[in-house]
C-alpha positions in Angstrom: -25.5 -8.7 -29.0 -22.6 -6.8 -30.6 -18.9 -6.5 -29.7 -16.7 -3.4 -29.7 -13.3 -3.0 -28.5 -13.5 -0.2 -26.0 -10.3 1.6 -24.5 -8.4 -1.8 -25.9 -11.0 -4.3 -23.7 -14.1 -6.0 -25.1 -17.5 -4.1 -24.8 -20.7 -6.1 -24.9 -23.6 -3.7 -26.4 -27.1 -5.0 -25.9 -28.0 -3.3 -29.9 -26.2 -1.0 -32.3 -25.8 2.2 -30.7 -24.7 5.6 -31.9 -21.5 7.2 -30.4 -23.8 9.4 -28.3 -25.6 6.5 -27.2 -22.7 5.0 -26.0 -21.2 8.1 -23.9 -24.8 8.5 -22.2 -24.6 4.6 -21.3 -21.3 5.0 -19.6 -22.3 8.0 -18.0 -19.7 10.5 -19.5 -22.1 12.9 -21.1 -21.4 15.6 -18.5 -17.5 14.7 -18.7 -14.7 16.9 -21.2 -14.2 13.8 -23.1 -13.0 12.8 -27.6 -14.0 10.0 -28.9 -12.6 8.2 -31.9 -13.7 5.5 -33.5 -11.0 3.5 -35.7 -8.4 5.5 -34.9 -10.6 8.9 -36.3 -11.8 11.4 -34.1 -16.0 11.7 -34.2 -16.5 15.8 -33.6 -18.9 16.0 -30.7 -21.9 17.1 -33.1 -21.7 13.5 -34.7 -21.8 11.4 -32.2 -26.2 10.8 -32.8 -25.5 10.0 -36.4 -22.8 7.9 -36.0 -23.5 4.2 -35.9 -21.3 1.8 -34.0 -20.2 -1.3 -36.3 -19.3 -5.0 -34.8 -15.4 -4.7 -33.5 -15.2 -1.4 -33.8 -11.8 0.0 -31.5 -13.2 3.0 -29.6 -11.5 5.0 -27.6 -12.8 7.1 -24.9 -10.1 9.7 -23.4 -10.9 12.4 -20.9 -9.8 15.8 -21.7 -7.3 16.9 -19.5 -5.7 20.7 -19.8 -2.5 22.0 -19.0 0.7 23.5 -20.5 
């Protein structure tokens, strides 16, 4: 088991997962959604190469437009 911080609550994860992996797990991969990871936004293209680390703060936001 590993621990992340997700949206500022605790987020059990079964095994490292991949930022991609993570999205597709929460069921947001159909969603206009950013992700950062430590406060650095991961560009949609990374989100299979990049590895989620123990306590990592991620933060999930829904894109929302407007003006």
């Amino acid at each position: 088991m590993m621990e992340i911080i997700l949206n500022g609550a605790a987020h059990q994860l079964t095994e490292q997962q991949s930022v991609a992996e993570l999205v597709a797990a929460l069921n947001l991969t159909q969603q206009a959604i950013a992700v950062a990871v430590n406060r650095s936004i991961i560009a949609r293209p990374n989100w299979g190469q990049h590895q989620l680390q123990a306590q990592d703060q991620v933060d999930v936001v829904r894109a929302i437009g407007g003006g």
